[in-house]
C-alpha positions as a printed Julia matrix, in Angstrom:
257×3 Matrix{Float64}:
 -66.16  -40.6    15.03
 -64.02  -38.75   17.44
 -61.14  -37.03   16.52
 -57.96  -36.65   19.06
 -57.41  -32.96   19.8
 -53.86  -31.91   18.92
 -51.94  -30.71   21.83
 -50.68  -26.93   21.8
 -47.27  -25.9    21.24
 -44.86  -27.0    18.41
 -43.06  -29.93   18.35
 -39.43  -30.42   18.55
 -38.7   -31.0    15.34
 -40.82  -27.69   14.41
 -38.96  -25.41   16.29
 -35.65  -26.83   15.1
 -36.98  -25.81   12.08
 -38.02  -22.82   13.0
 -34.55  -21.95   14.85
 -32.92  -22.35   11.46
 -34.9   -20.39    9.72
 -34.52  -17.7    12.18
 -31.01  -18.08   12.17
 -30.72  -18.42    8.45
 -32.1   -15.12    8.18
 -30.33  -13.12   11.22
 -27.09  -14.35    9.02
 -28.28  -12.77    5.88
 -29.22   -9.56    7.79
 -26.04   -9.27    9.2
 -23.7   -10.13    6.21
 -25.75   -7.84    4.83
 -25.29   -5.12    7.35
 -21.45   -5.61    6.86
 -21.96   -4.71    3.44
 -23.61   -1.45    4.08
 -21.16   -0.45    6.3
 -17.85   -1.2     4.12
 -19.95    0.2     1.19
 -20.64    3.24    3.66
 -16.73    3.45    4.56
 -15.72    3.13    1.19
 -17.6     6.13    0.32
 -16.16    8.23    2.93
 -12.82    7.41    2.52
 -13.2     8.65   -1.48
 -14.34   11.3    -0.32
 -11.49   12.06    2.34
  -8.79   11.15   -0.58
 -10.53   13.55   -3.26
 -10.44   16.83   -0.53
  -6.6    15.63    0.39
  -5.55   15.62   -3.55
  -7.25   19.27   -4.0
  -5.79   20.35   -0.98
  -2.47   19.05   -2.39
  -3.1    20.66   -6.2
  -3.57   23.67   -4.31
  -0.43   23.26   -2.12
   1.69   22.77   -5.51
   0.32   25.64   -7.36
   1.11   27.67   -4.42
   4.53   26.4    -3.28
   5.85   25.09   -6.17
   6.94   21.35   -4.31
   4.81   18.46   -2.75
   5.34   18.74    0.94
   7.69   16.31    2.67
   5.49   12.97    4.79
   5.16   13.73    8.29
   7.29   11.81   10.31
   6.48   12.65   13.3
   2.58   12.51   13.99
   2.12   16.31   14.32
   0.46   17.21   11.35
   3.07   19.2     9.88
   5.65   17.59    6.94
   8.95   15.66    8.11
   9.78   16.6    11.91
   9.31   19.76   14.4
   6.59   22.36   13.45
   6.1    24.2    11.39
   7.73   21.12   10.05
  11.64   20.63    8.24
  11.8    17.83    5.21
  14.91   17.13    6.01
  17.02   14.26    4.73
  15.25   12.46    1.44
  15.35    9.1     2.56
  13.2     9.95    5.65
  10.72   11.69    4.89
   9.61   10.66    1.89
   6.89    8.2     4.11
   5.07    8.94    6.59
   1.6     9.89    7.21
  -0.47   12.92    5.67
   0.99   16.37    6.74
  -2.46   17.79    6.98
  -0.96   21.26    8.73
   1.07   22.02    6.16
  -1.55   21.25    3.61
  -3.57   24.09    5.96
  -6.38   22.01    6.58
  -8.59   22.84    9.12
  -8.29   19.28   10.58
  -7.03   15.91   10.26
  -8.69   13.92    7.11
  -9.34   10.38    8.21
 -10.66    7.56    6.24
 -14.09    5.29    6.74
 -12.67    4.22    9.61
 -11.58    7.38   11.29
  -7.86    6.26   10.48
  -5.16    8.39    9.3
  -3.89    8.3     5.72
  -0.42    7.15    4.91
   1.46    9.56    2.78
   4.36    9.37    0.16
   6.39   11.65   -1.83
   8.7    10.89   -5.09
  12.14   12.48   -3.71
  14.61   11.67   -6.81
  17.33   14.35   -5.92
  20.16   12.24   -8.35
  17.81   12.97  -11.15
  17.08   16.82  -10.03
  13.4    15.61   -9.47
  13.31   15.96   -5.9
   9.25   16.89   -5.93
   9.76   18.42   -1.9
  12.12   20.18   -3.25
  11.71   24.13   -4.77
  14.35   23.91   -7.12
  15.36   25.96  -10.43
  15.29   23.31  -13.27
  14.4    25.68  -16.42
  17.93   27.92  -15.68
  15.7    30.81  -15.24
  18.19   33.68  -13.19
  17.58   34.44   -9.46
  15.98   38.11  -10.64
  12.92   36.35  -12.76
   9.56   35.97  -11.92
   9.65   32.53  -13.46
  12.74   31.73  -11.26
  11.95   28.65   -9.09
   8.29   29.12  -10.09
   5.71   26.51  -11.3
   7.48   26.23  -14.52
  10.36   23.95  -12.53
   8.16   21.81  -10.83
   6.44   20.79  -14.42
  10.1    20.22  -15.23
  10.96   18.1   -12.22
   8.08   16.0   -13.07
   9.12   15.53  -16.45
  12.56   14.51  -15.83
  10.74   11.87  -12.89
   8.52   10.73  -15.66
  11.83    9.68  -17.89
  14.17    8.57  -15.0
  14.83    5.4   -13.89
  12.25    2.89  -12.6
  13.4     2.29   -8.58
  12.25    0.78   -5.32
  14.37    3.35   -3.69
  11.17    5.51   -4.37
   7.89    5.16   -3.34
   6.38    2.9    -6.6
   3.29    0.41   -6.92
   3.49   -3.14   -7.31
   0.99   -5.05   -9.37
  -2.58   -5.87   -9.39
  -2.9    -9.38   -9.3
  -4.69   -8.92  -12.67
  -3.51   -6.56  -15.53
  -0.15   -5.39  -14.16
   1.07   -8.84  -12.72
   1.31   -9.98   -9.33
   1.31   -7.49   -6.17
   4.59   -8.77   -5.2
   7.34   -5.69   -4.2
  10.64   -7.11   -5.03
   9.91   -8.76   -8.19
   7.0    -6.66   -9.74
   8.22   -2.86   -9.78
   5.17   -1.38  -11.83
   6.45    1.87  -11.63
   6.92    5.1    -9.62
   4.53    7.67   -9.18
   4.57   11.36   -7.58
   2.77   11.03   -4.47
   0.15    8.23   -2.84
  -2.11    8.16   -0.83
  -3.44    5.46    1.13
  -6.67    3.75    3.74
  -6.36    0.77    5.79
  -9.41   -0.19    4.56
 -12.83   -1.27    7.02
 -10.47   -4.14    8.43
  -7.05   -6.31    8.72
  -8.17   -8.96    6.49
  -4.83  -10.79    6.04
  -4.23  -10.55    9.76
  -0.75   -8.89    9.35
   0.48   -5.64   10.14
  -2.73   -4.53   11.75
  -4.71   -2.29    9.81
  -2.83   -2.8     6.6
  -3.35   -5.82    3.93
  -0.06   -6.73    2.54
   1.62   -5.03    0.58
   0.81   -1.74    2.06
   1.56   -2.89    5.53
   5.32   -2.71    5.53
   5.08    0.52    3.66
   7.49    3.58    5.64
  11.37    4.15    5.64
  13.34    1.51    3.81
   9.97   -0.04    2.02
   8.03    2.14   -0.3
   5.88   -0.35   -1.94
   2.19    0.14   -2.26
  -0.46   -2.17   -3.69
  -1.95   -0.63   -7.28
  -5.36    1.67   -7.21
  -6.97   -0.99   -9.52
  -5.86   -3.93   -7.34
  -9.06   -5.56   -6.03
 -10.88   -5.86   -3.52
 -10.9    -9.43   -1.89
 -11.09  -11.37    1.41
  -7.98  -10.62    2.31
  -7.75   -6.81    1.13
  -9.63   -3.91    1.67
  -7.05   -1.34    1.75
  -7.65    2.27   -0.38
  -4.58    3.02   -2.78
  -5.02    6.62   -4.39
  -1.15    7.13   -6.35
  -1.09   10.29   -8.96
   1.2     9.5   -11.6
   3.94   11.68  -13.17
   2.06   12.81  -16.27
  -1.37   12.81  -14.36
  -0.52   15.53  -11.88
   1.37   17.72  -14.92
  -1.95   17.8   -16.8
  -3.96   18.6   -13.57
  -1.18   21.94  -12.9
  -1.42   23.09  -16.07
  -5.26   22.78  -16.41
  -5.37   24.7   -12.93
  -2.87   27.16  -14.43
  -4.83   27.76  -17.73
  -7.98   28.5   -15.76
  -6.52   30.92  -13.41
């Protein structure tokens, strides 16, 4: 018996098979190629945030104050350089004042973005934090007078003032502090954040910035909780050092020196 030779090649409905296969598998290389990347991002932009908040420890235990946002874009806190805070309700947000920090450069995020920056500035409650001011009633002739003592204070009396939106303050987490909504969640204030874009706009407003953060400057200081999670429509870095968080840190630096 003869046997028909099979002619060479595939068939069509083999290499439609074949073509999905292929395709199936160039789709879980790339999703998984994303991942590396935001994973890789992610990482860096930690990293960026932990030199900024040492830079900024350092900064207080010098000066005394948190330095003013930079308003501007030159590096330097609230307008001109070296840089004048001037009025509260401007310069309390802003981007990273990296100059006055004295950092040798700019610290960007994952994605080579610049960090948004915020300062609590409560001057009705003598807990303007950009302030150097003499809260202890030490005289002008003491060591301690204006000295680190008065910041500890300032944060103290910001720790027991008033909840407002008037200052910069996080909003919820979606989860265990309620819904990340700004007018009708105010978590609570804090005294300073810091904050990434993120790899990408995932909620396709405001550019770089998922909501809440996106409408974040003068007039809106809302910012989206550190523990709010990560999802398909946000990606964005929240790093906001509370009241009592950055008194222990000061006095820990303080007892070491």
């Amino acid at each position: 018996m003869k046997f028909k030779k099979k002619d060479d090649g595939f068939s069509l409905l083999e290499l439609s098979v074949v073509l999905l296969v292929i395709g199936m598998l160039l789709s879980v290389a790339s999703f998984s190629y994303v991942g590396i990347l935001k994973s890789s991002e992610r990482k860096q932009t930690l990293y960026s945030i932990s030199e900024v908040q040492s830079a900024l420890l350092t900064f207080v235990a010098t000066n005394h104050r948190l330095p003013c946002a930079d308003v501007d874009g030159n590096g330097y806190e609230g307008s001109g350089s070296p840089g004048v805070c001037g009025l509260a309700t401007v310069s309390k947000a802003g981007i990273l004042p990296y100059k006055t920090l004295f950092m040798d450069s700019e610290p960007l995020d994952g994605s080579h973005q610049a960090f948004r920056y915020g300062v609590y500035r409560n001057g009705a409650a003598n807990a303007d934090l950009a302030v150097n001011s003499e809260r202890t009633g030490d005289l002008a002739t003491s060591e301690k007078y204006k000295g680190l003592g008065d910041f500890l204070k300032g944060l103290e009396l910001a720790e027991v003032a008033v909840t407002l939106n008037t200052q910069i303050y996080v909003t919820g987490d979606g989860v265990r502090t309620g819904a990340a909504q700004c007018a009708l969640n105010v978590v609570g204030n804090v005294a300073y954040v810091l904050m990434s874009g993120g790899y990408e706009d995932l909620d396709g407003l405001n550019g770089y910035w998922d909501t809440p953060n996106g409408m974040f400057g003068v007039g809106n200081y809302c910012v989206a909780s550190p523990s709010s999670m990560q999802s398909l429509v946000y990606d964005d870095v929240v790093a906001a050092e509370s009241f009592a968080s950055l008194r222990g840190k000061l006095l820990a630096l303080a007892a070491a020196l």
